[in-house]
C-alpha positions in Angstrom: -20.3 -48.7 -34.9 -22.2 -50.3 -31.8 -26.0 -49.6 -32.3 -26.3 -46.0 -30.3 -30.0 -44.6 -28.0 -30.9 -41.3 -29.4 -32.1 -39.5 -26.7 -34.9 -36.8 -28.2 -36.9 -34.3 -26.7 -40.1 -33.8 -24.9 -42.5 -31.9 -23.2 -42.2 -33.2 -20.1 -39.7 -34.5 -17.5 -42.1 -37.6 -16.8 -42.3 -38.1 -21.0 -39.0 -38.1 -21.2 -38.6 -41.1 -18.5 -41.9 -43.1 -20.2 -40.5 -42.9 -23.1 -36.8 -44.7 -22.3 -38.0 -46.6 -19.0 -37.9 -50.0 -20.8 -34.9 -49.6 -23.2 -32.0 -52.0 -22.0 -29.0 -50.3 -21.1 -26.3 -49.1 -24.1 -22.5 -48.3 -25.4 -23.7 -45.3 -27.0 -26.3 -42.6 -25.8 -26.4 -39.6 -28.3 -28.6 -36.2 -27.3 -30.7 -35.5 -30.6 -29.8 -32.5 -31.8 -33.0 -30.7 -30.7 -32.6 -31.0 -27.1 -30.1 -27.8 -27.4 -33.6 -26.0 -28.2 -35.7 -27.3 -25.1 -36.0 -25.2 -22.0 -32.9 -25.7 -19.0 -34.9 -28.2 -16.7 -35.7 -30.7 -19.8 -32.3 -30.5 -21.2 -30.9 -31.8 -17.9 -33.5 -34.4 -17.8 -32.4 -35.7 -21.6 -28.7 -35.1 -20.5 -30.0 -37.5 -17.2 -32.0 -40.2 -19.2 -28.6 -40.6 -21.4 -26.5 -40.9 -18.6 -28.7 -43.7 -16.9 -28.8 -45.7 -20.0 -25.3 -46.0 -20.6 -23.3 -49.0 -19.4 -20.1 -48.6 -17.4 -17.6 -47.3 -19.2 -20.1 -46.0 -22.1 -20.0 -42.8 -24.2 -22.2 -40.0 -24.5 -22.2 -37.9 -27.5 -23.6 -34.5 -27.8 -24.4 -31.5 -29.9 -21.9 -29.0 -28.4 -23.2 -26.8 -26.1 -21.6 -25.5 -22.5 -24.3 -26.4 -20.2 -24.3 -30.1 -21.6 -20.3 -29.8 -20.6 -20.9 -28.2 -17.1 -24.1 -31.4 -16.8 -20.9 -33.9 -18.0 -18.4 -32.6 -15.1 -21.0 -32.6 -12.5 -22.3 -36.5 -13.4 -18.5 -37.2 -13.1 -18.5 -38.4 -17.0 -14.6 -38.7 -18.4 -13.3 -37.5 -21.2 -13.3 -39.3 -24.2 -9.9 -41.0 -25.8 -8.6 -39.8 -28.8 -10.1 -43.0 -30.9 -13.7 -41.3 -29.5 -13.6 -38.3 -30.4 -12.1 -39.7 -34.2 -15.3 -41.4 -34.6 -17.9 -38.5 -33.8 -15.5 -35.7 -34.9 -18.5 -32.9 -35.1 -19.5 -33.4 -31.1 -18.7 -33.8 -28.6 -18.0 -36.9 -26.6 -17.6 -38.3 -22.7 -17.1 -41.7 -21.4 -19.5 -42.9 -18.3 -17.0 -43.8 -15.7 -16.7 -48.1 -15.0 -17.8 -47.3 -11.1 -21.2 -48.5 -9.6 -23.9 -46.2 -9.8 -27.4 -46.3 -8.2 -28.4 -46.7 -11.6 -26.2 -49.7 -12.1 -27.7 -51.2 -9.2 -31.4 -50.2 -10.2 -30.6 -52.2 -13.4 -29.3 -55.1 -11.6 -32.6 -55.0 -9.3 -35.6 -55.5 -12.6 
């Protein structure tokens, strides 16, 4: 399995970005466990910090929880194939889409 960024909790939105800021971008972004735990507006902002790490075309894997579902609709995440979801059969799983993003083009910009 491709080496995956585990995306933990924090305090703080702004701890949360310091934290990952210089970490390249990934295949794999997992949400730690915990982050299920952490208040609305710092469960969005892990949810977030995955989603901007993740290369085109990149998964996301999750604890299951409905909000992180609503978060993977409205970042226009897809769902995962059935080869996905074979490999991380206790969460659950979404695939970034291969589109440019702003964050793509942030990247591209350092």
């Amino acid at each position: 399995m491709a080496d995956v960024l585990v995306i933990g909790g924090a305090s703080a939105v702004h701890e949360l970005h310091a934290r990952y800021a210089a970490i390249d971008r990934v295949a794999v972004a997992r949400l730690a466990p915990e982050v299920v735990a952490l208040p609305p507006e710092l469960r969005r902002a892990a949810f977030h910090e995955a989603v901007q790490h993740l290369l085109p075309g990149g998964l996301l894997v999750h604890t299951p929880h409905p909000e992180f579902d609503a978060l993977a609709v409205e970042f226009d995440l897809r769902p995962p194939t059935d080869d996905d979801v074979a490999a991380w059969p206790t969460c659950r799983v979404w695939r970034r889409t291969t589109r440019t993003t702003v964050h793509d083009l942030v990247h591209e910009a350092r």
